[in-house]
N, C-alpha and C positions, 0 to 999 in steps of 0.2 A: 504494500500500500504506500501512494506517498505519502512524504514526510508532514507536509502541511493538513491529511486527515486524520495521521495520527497526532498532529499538536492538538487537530480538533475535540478527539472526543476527550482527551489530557484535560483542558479546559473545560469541558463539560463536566468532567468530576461527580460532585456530588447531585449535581442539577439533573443528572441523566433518568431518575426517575421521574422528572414535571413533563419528561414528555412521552411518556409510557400511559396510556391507559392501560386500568386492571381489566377493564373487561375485553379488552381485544387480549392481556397475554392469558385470559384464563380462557379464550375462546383458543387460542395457539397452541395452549398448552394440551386442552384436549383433544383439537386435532394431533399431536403425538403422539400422545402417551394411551390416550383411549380410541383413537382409532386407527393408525398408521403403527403402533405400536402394541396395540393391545394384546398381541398373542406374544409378544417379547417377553424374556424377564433379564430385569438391567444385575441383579444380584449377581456379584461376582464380576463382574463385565471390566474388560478395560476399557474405559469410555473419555470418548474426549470432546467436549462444548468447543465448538470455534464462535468465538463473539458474545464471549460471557455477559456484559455486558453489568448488571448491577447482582446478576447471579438468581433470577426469578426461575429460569429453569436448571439452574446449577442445583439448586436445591432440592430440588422432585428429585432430579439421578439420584444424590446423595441421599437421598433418603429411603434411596430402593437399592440401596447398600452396592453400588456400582464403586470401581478402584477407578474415582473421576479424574480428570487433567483438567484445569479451564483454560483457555486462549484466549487473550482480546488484543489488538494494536491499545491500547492504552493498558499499561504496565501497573496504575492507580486502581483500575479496576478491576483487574485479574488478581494481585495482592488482596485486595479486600475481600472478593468472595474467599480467595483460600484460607485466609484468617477467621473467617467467619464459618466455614465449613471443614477445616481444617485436610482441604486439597489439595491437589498439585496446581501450579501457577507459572505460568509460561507469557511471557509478551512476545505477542507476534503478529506476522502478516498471515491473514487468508489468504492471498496468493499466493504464499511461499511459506509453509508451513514447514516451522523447524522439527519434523520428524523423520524416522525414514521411514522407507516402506514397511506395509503392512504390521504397523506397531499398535492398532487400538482394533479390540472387538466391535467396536462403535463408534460411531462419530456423528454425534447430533449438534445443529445448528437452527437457530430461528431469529429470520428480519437480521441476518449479516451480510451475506452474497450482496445485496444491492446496494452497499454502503463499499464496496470493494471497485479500484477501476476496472477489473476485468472479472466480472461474473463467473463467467464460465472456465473460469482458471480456477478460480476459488473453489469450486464445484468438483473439478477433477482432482485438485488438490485434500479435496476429502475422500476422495476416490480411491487414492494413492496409496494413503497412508491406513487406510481400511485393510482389513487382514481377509485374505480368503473365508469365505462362511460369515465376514459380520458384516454388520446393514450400516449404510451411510442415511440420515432421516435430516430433511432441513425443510423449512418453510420460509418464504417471500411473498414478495407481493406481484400478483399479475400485472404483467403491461400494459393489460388492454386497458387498465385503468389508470396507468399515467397519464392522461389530458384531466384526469380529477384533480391530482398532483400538482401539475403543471399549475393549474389555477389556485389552487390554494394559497401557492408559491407567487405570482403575480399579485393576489389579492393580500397578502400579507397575513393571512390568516394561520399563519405554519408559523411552528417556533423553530423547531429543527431543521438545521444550515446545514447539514452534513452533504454529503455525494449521494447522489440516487441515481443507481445506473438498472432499470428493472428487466426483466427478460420473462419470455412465456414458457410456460411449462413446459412445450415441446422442445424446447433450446436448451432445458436444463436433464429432459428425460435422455436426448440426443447424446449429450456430454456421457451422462453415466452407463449408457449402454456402449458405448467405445471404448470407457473404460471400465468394463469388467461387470458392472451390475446386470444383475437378472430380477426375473419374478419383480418388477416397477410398479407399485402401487401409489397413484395422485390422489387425494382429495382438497379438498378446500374449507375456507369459510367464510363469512360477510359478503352476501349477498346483495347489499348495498352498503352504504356506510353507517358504520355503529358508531357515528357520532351522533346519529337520529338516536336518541336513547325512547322514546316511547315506541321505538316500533323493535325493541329487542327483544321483547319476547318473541315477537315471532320470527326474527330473525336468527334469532338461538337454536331456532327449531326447525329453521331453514337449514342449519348446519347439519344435520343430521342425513340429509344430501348431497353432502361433499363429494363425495366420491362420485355422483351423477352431474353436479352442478360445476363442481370446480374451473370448468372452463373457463367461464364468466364472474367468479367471484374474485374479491378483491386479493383474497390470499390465497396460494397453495402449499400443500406441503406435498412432500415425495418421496417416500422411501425405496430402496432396491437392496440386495444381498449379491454378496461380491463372490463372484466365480474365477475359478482358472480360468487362466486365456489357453485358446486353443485345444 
C-alpha cells in the first residue's frame, strides 16, 4: 500500500470506530461466520484477519479459540487488538503480505481489498499464503454501487477520506479460481442502504437472500477452499 494510506489510517487512530456503523458490521459479521462460514469451525485454526482494523471481527475468531494473526497497514491498530486479545500483531501491506506461502488454515478479511490500490493483488495475496485445504472468506462492497459513493463523496456527506478502489464479485471470484480456490460460495447483504434505519427490519430479512440477491446488493462476501494446482 502507499505510504500516504498508511499515514492515513495512522491518523485515524482512535476515530476509526465514528465511522463504522454497528449494524452494517453485525450485518458483515453474519454474512461470515453464519453463512459463508457456518459449516466451519475456527477452533484450532491458524487464522489470519488482513485489515484488522479496531478488531470487531478479531474478536468473534478469538473467541472461537482460532491460533489468530491480525494484519492492518497501521501498526497502532494491529498492537491494540493484540493487546487486547492477546494475539499475534503484524503491520503490513495487503498487497504484499509479509508471509510465505501456505502459512495460515485461514484467512478472513472484511471492507479491506477496496481501501488497497490494487484489489485484486490483495485478493490473491490471500490466496497465497492460504494453505492447501483452508478457505480464504472476505467481504467488500459491490461496484455497481459506486455512483452511490461517488455522491456521497461530492455531497460531503462521507466522513471517510480513505482510497476506495471497489471491484464486482466476478473480478474477485476470477482472481481466486486462478489461484487455486475451489467449491466458491458468494453471498451478500444490504439491499439498499442501511442508513435508511426504518426500513431495517426488512432489510435484515432481505439478507437472508444473499446468496440469491448478492449481485445487486451493496456488499459481498466470498468464500472458496484452496486446492492443488494441477
Amino acid at each position: 500500500m502507499l505510504k500516504k494510506d498508511s499515514c492515513y489510517f495512522e491518523r485515524l487512530g482512535d476515530k476509526f470506530d465514528e465511522y463504522i456503523s454497528d449494524y452494517d458490521v453485525a450485518r458483515r459479521s453474519a454474512l461470515i461466520f453464519d453463512d459463508l462460514l457456518r459449516d466451519v469451525a475456527l477452533g484450532g485454526l491458524k487464522v489470519l484477519e488482513v485489515g484488522c482494523g479496531t478488531g470487531r471481527f478479531s474478536q468473534q475468531i478469538a473467541q472461537q479459540k482460532a491460533r489468530l494473526t491480525v494484519l492492518d497497514i497501521s501498526s497502532s491498530l494491529a498492537n491494540a487488538v493484540s493487546a487486547r486479545l492477546g494475539c499475534e500483531a503484524v503491520a503490513g501491506d495487503a498487497c504484499n503480505l509479509p508471509f510465505d506461502d501456505e502459512t495460515f488454515d485461514m484467512v478472513i478479511s472484511s471492507e479491506c481489498i477496496e481501501h488497497t490500490p490494487k484489489t485484486q493483488q490483495a485478493v490473491a495475496e490471500m490466496c497465497r499464503v492460504c494453505r492447501v485445504g483452508g478457505v480464504v472468506c472476505l467481504t467488500t462492497p459491490n461496484k455497481l454501487w459506486y455512483p452511490v459513493l461517488w455522491l456521497s463523496e461530492k455531497l460531503k456527506v462521507r466522513k471517510f477520506a480513505g482510497p476506495e478502489n471497489w471491484v464486482f464479485h466476478g473480478q474477485v471470484k476470477k482472481i481466486m479460481q486462478r489461484d487455486g480456490m475451489s467449491d466458491i460460495t458468494v453471498s451478500g447483504c444490504h439491499l439498499w442502504p442501511f442508513q435508511l434505519k426504518f426500513t431495517r427490519r426488512l432489510l435484515r430479512r432481505l439478507d437472508s437472500y444473499g446468496r440469491v440477491l448478492y449481485p445487486v446488493m451493496i456488499n459481498f462476501g466470498i468464500a472458496g477452499k484452496k486446492q492443488r494446482k494441477g
